[in-house]
C-alpha positions as a Python dict, from the first residue, in 0.01 Angstrom:
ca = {
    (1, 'X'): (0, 0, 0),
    (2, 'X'): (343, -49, 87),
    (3, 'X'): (429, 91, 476),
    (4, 'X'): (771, 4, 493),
    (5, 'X'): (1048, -87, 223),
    (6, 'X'): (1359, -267, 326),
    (7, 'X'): (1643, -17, 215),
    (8, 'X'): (1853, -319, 172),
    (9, 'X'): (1618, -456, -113),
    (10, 'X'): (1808, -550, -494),
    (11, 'X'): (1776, -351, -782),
    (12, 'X'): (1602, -662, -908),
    (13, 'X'): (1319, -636, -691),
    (14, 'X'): (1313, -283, -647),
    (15, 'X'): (1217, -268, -1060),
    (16, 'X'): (834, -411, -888),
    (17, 'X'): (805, -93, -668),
    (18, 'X'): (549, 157, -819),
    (19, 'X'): (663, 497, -937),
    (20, 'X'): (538, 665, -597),
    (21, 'X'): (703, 393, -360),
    (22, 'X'): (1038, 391, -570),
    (23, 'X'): (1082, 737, -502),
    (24, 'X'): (1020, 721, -121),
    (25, 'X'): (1229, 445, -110),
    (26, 'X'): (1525, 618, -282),
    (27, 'X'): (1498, 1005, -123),
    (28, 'X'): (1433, 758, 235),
    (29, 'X'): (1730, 551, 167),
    (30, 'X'): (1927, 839, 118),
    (31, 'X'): (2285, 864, 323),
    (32, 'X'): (2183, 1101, 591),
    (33, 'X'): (2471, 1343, 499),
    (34, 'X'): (2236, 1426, 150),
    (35, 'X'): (1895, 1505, 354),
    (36, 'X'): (2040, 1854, 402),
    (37, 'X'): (2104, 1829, 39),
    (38, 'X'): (1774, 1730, -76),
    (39, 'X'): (1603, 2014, 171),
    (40, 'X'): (1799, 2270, -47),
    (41, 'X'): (1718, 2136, -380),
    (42, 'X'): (1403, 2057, -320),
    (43, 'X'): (1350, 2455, -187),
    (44, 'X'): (1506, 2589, -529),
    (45, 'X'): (1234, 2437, -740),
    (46, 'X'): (1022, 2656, -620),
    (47, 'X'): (1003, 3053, -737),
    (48, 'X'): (798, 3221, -434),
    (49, 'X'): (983, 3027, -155),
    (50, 'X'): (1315, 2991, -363),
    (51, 'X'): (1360, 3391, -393),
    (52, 'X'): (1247, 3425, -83),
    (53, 'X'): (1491, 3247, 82),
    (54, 'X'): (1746, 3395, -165),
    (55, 'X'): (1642, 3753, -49),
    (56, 'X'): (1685, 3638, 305),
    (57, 'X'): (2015, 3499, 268),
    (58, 'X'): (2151, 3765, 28),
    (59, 'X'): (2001, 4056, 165),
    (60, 'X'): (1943, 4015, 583),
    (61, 'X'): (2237, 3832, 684),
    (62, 'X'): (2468, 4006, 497),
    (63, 'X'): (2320, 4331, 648),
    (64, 'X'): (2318, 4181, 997),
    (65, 'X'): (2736, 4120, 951),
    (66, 'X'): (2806, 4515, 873),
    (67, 'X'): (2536, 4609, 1153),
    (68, 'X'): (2541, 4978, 1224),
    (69, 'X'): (2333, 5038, 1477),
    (70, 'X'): (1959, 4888, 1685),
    (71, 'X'): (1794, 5113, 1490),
    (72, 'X'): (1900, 5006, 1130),
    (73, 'X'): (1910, 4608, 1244),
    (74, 'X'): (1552, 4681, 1324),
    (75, 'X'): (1400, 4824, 1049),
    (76, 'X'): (1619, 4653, 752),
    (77, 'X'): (1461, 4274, 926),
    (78, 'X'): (1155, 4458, 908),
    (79, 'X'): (1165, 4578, 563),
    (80, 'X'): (1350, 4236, 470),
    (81, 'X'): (1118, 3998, 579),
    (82, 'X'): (788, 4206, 511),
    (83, 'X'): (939, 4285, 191),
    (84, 'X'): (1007, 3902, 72),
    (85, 'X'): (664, 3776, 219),
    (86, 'X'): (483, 4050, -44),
    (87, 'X'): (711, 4009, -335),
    (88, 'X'): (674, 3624, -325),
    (89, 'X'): (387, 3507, -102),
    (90, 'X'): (152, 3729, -129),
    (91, 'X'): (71, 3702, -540),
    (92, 'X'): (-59, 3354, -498),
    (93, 'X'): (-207, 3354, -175),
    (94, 'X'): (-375, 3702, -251),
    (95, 'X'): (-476, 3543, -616),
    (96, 'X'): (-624, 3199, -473),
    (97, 'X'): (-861, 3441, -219),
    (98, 'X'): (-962, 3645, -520),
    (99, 'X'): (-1074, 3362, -755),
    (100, 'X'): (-1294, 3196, -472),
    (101, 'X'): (-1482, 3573, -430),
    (102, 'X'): (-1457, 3690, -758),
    (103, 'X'): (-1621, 3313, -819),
    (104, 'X'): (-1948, 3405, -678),
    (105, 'X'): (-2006, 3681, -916),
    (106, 'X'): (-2036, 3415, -1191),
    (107, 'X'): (-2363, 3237, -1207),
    (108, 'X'): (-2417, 2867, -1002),
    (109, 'X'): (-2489, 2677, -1357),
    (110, 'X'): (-2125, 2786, -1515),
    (111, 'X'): (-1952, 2897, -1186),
    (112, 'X'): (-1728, 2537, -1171),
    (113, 'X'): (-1624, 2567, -1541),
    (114, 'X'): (-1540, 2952, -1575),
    (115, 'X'): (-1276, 2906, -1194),
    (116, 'X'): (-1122, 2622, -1405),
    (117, 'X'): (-1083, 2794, -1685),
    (118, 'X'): (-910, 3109, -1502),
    (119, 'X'): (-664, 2868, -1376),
    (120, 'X'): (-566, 2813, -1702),
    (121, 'X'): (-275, 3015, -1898),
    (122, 'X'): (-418, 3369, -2080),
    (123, 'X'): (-321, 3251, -2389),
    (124, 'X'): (-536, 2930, -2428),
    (125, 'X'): (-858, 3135, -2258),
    (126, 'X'): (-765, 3452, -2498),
    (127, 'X'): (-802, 3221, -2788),
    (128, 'X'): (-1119, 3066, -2722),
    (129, 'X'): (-1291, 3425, -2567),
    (130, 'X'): (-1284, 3512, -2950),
    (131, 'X'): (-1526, 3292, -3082),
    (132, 'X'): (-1853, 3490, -2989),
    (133, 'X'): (-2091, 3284, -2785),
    (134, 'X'): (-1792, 3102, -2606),
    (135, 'X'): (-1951, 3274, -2294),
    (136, 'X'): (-1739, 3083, -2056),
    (137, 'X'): (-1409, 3169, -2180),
    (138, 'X'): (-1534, 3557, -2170),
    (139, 'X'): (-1603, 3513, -1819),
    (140, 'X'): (-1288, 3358, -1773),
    (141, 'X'): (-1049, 3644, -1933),
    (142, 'X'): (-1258, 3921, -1721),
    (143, 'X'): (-1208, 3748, -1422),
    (144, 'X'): (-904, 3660, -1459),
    (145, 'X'): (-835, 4020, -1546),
    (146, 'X'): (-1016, 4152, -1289),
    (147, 'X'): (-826, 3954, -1026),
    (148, 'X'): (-482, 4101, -1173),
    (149, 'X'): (-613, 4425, -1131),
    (150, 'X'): (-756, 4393, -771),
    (151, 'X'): (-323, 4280, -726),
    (152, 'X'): (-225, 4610, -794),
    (153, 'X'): (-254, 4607, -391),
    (154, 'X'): (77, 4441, -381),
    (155, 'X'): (321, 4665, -561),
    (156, 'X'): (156, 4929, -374),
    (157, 'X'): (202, 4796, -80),
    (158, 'X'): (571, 4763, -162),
    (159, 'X'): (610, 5123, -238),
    (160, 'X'): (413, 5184, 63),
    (161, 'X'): (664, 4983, 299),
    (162, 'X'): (946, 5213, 296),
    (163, 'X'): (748, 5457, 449),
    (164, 'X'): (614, 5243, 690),
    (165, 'X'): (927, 5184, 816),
    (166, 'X'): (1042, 5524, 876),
    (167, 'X'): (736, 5554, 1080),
    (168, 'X'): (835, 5243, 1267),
    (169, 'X'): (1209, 5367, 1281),
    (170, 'X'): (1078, 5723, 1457),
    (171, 'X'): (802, 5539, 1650),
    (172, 'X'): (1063, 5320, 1837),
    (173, 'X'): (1359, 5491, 1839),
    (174, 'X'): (1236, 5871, 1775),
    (175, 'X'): (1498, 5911, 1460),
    (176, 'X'): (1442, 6031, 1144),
    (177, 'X'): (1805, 6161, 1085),
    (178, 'X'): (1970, 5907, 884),
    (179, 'X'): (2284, 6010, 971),
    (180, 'X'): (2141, 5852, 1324),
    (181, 'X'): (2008, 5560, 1244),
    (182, 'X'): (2295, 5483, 1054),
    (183, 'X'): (2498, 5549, 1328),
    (184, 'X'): (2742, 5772, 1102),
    (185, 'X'): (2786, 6072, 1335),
    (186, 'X'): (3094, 5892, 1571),
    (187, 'X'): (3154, 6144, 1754),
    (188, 'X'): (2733, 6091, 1895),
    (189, 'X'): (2646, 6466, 1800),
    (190, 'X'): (2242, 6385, 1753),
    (191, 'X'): (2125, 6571, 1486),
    (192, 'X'): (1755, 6528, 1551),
    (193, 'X'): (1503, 6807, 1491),
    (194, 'X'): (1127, 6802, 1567),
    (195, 'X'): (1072, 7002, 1236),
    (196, 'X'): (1225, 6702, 1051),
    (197, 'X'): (1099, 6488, 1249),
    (198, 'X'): (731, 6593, 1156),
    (199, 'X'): (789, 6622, 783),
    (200, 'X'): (910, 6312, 751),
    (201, 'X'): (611, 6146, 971),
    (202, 'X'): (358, 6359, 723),
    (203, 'X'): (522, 6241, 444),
    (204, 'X'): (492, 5884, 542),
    (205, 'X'): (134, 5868, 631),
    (206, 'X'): (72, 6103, 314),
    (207, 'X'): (225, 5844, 89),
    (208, 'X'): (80, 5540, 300),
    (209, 'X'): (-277, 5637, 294),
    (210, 'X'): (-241, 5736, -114),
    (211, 'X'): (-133, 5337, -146),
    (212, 'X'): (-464, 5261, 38),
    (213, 'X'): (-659, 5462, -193),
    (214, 'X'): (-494, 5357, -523),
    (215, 'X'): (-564, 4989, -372),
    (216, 'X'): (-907, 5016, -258),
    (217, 'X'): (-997, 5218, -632),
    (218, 'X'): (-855, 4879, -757),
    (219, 'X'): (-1051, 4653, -637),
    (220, 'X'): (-1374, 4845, -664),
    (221, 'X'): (-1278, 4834, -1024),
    (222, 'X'): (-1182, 4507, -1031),
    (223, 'X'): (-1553, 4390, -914),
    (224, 'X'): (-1718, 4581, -1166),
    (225, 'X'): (-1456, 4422, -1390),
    (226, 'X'): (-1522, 4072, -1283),
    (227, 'X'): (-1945, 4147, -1294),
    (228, 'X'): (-1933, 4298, -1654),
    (229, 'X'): (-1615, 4257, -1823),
    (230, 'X'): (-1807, 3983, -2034),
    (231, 'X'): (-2093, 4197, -2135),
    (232, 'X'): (-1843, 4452, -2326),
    (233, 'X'): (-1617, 4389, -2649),
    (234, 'X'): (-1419, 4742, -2470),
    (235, 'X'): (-1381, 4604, -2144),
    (236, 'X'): (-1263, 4260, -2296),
    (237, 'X'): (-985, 4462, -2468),
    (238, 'X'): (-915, 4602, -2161),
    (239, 'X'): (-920, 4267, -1991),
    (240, 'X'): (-656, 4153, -2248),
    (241, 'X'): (-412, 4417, -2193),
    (242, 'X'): (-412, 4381, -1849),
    (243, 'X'): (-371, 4048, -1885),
    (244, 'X'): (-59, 4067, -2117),
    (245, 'X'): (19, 4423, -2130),
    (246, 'X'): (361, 4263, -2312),
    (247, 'X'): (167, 4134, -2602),
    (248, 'X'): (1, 4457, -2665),
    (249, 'X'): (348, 4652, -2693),
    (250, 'X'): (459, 4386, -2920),
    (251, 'X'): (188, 4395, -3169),
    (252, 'X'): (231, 4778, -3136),
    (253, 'X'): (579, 4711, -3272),
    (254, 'X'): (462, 4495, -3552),
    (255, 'X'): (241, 4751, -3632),
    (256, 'X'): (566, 5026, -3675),
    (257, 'X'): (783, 4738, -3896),
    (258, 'X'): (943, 4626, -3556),
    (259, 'X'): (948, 4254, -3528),
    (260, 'X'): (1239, 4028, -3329),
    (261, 'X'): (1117, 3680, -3149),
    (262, 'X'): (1346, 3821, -2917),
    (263, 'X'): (1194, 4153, -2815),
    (264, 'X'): (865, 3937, -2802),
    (265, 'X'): (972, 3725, -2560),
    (266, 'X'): (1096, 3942, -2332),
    (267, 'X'): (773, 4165, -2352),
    (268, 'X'): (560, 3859, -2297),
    (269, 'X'): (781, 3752, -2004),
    (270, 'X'): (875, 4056, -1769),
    (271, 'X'): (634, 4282, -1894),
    (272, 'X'): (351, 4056, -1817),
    (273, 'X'): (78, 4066, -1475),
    (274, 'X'): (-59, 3702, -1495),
    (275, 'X'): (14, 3457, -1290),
    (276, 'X'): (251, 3134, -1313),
    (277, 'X'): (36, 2861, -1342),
    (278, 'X'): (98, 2518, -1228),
    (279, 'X'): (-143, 2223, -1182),
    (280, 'X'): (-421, 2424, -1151),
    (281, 'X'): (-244, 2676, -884),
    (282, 'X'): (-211, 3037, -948),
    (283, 'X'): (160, 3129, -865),
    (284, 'X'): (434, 3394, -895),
    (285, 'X'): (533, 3505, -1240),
    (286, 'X'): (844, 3651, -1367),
    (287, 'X'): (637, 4010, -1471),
    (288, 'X'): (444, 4022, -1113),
    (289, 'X'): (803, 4021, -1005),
    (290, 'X'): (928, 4289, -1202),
    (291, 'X'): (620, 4551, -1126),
    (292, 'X'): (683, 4479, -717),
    (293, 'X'): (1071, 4526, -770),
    (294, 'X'): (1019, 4867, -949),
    (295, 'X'): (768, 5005, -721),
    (296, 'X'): (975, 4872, -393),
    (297, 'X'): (1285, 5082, -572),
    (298, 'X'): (1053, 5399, -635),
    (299, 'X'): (935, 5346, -261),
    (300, 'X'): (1304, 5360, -93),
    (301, 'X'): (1412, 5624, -323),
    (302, 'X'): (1129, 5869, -242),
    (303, 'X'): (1151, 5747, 133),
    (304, 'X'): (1526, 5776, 185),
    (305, 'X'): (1449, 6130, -5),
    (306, 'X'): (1262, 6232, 295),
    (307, 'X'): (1559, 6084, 553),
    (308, 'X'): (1828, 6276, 416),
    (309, 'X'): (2051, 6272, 109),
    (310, 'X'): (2278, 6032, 227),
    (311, 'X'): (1965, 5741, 237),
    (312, 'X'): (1898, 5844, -106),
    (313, 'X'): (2266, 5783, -220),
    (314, 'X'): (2277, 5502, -62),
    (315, 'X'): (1977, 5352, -202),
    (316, 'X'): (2067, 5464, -554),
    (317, 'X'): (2389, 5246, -468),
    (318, 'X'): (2220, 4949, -341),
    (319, 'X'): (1909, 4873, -489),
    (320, 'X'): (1941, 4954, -894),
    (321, 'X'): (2188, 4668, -860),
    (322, 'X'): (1946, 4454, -639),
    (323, 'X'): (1627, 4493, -844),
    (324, 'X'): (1848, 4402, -1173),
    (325, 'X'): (1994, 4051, -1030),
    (326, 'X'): (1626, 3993, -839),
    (327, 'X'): (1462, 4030, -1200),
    (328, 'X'): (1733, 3924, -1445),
    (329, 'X'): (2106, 3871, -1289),
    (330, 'X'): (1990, 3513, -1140),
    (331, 'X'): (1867, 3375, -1474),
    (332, 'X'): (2213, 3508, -1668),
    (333, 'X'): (2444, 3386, -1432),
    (334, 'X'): (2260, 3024, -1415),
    (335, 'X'): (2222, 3030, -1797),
    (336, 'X'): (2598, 3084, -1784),
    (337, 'X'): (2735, 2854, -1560),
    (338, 'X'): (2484, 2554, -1700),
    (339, 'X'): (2684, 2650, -2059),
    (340, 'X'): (3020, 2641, -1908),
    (341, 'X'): (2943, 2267, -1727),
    (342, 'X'): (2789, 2136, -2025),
    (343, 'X'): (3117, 2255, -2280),
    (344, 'X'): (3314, 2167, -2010),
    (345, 'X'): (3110, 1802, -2001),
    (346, 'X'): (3057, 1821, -1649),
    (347, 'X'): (2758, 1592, -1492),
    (348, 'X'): (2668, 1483, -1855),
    (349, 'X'): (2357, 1262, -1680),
    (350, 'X'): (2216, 1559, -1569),
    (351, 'X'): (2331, 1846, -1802),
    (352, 'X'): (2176, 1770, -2151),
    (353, 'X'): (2182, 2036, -2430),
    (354, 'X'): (1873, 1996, -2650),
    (355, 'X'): (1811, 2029, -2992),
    (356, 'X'): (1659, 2424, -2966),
    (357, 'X'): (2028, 2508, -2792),
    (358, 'X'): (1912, 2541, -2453),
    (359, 'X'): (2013, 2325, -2121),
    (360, 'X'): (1821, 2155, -1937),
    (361, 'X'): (1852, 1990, -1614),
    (362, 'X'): (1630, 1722, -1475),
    (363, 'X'): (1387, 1837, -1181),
    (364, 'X'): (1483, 1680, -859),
    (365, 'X'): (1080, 1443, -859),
    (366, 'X'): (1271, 1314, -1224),
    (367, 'X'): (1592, 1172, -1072),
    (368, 'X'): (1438, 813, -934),
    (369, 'X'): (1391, 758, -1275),
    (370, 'X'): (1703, 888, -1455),
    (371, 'X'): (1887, 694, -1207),
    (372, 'X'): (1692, 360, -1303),
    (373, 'X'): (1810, 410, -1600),
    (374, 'X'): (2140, 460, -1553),
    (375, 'X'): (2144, 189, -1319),
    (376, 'X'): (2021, -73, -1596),
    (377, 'X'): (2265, 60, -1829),
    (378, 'X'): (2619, 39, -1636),
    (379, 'X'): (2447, -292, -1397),
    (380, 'X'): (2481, -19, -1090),
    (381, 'X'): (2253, -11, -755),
    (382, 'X'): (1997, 244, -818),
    (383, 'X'): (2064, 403, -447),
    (384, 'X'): (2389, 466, -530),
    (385, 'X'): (2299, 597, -878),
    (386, 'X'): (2042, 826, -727),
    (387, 'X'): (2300, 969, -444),
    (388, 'X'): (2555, 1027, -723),
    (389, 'X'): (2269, 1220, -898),
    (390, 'X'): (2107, 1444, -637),
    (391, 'X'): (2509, 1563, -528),
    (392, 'X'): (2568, 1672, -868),
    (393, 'X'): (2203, 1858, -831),
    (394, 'X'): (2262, 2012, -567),
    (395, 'X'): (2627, 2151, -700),
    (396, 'X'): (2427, 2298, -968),
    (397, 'X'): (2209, 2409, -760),
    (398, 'X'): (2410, 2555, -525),
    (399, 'X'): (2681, 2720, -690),
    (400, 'X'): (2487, 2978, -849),
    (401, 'X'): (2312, 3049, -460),
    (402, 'X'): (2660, 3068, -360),
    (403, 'X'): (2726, 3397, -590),
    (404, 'X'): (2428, 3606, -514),
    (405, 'X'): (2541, 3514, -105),
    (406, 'X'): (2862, 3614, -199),
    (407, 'X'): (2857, 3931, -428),
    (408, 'X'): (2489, 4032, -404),
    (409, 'X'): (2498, 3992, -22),
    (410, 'X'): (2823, 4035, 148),
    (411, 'X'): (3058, 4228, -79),
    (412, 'X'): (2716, 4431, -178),
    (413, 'X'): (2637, 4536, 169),
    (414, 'X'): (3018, 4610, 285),
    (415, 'X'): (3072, 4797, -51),
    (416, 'X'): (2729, 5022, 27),
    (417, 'X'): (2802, 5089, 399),
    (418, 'X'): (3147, 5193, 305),
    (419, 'X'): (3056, 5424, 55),
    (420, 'X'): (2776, 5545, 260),
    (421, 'X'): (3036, 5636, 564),
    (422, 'X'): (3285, 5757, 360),
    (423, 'X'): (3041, 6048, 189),
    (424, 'X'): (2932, 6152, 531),
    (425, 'X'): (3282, 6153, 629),
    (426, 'X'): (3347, 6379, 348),
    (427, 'X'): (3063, 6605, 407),
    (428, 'X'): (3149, 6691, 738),
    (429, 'X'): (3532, 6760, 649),
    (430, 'X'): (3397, 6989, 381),
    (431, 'X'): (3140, 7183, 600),
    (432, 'X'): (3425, 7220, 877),
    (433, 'X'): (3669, 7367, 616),
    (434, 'X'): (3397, 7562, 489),
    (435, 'X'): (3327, 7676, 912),
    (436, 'X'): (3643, 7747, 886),
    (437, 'X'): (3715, 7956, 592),
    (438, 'X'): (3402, 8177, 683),
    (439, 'X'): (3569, 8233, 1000),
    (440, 'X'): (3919, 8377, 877),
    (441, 'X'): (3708, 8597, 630),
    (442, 'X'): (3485, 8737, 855),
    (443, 'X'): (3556, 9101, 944),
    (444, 'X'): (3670, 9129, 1318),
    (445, 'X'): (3525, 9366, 1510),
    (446, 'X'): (3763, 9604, 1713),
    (447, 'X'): (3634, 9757, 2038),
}
């Protein structure tokens, strides 16, 4: 094993390093300047921790510039960061835990075999669950479903939040005006009531505890799932819809005449609850993303409902807009601007078009080799080959990130709190021209 690897070494000898060594030695002899660069890149190429870092970025610090008040700093980092930790966290973490219990349902002598086989994509399992006495696979897609199902904690828990946080908001600063928390009313007229005050408290533990519920009749279900789902040609239907609920709207399609590759795709991509799977790991998926989005949107609406109608404005302002670039916006504007670089011919070792029309850029683990390459082809040092390589990375990287800062974070939350003010500051010159036109109407009374 190699300890140490003179940075200084030729490209001649360097050719003798294995592939392991020759990529420590190239991301280590890095200029120190790119380490912040590689950090970044390195964080993109991964969905849970990439989005959440995005959401932080986009969403809390923009927030944090247009602060309005303790109260709203307070419960925006705590429905921020709670928020980001369930959307992309908890689907893996919460999906590893489930396959090691739901694991000891299955018996000892096949136990081994049916946990590999749920870490395996739905398709390939799906296909070999309908030979008849592939008993394994079975297993597997019941399982697998029943682990999906037993994650209908999360998006619950996400609808759930918003209401925890007006509990928190009341709790800690006894406010449940939004007007308040917001910090709209200038003139510091406190608009509190303890009738409001208890309605909105009732509604939040009414809609808190009916998340618990719908969460704990999940998983009971999803252990009965896991125990028989094998033992039923019903229950391995229902296994299979839950599994790609996207698939079974499709073939509903087909069945009415409707058939686009398109439309399939996108059924089978956002409208699906399994997991992302990689090496063997259950992780976040593009549909497990869309179901916590919605539900985290139906949770503020309902909850700013309760706060006052200017909440719920601003919600419908906000979040609509957020939940569309969380799910989709992200993907369109990186297709884009991968297009425009490649017709443009911009970073043409790392941009390639292939022969299906669709970019592709190397991951940052393949650019010690592309930069061998290139380094054997134009008689280059590799080190400077791979520093040229993981800059233009990171630019492609970057640039994107740089938008949703920009316009989903800054110009999003300025836009918002202005709109938000200026209704409130339109209400209340309405209701004291209305004050006053009731008061030059009114009969006077003569002694």
């Amino acid at each position: 094993m190699i300890t140490e690897i003179n940075q200084t070494k030729s490209s001649h000898n360097y050719k003798n390093i294995s592939f392991v060594s020759k990529e420590s030695y190239l991301f280590n002899g890095m200029d120190k300047s790119l380490k912040p660069l590689n950090t970044f890149v390195k964080s993109q190429e991964n969905l849970s921790h990439t989005r959440f870092f995005q959401d932080v970025m986009t969403n809390w610090v923009p927030k944090v510039v247009f602060l309005r008040s303790l109260a709203d700093f307070t419960e925006m980092t705590f429905l921020e960061f709670t928020e980001s930790t369930l959307f992309y966290f908890a689907p893996p973490i919460l999906g590893s835990l489930l396959q090691k219990g739901f694991a000891k349902l299955t018996p000892k002598s096949i136990r081994k075999e049916v946990n590999e086989n749920v870490s395996r994509v739905s398709d390939e399992i799906l296909k070999e669950a309908k030979s008849s006495n592939n008993i394994i696979a079975k297993r597997a897609v019941s399982v697998k479903a029943a682990i999906l199902l037993a994650c209908v904690s999360i998006p619950a828990a996400e609808y759930a939040l918003s209401f925890a946080k007006n509990l928190l908001t009341l709790k800690l600063f006894n406010k449940s005006d939004f007007n308040n928390i917001a910090n709209l009313n200038r003139d510091g007229q406190n608009t509190e009531t303890a009738e409001q005050q208890k309605r909105v408290a009732d509604s939040a533990k009414k809609h808190i505890q009916g998340a618990g519920k719908l969460s704990l009749a999940a998983l009971v279900a999803s252990i009965a799932l896991a125990t028989f789902g094998h033992k039923s040609k019903m229950l391995q239907k229902v296994s299979k819809i839950i599994l790609q609920p996207g698939g079974a709207i499709n073939s509903g399609l087909n069945k009415l005449g409707i058939k686009s590759q398109r439309v399939e795709n996108a059924l089978k991509t956002y409208i699906n609850f399994d997991f992302k799977v990689e090496d063997g790991k259950l992780g976040l998926s593009k549909g497990q993303l869309v179901v916590s989005t919605l539900a985290g949107l139906w949770g503020y609406n309902d909850a700013g409902k309760d706060r006052g109608r200017l909440d719920q404005l601003e919600v419908l302002t906000r979040v609509p807009i957020v939940v569309f670039y969380t799910i989709f916006g992200s993907e369109i504007f990186d297709y884009t601007f991968k297009h425009i670089l490649h017709n443009k011919n911009k970073f043409p070792d790392l941009v390639k078009q292939g022969k299906d029309g669709k970019i592709s850029i190397p991951k940052r683990a393949e650019l010690p080799d592309l930069a061998e390459k290139i380094a054997k082809l134009k008689k280059t040092p590799v080190q400077v080959e791979f520093n040229r390589l993981l800059k233009e990375k990171s630019i492609i990287t970057a640039v994107p990130y740089g938008f949703a800062l920009v316009f989903m974070g800054f110009l999003l939350a300025g836009i918002t709190r202005f709109w938000t003010q200026y209704r409130y500051d339109q209400s209340k010159q309405e209701n004291q021209a209305q004050d006053k036109l009731k008061n030059l109407i009114q009969p006077k009374k003569f002694i």
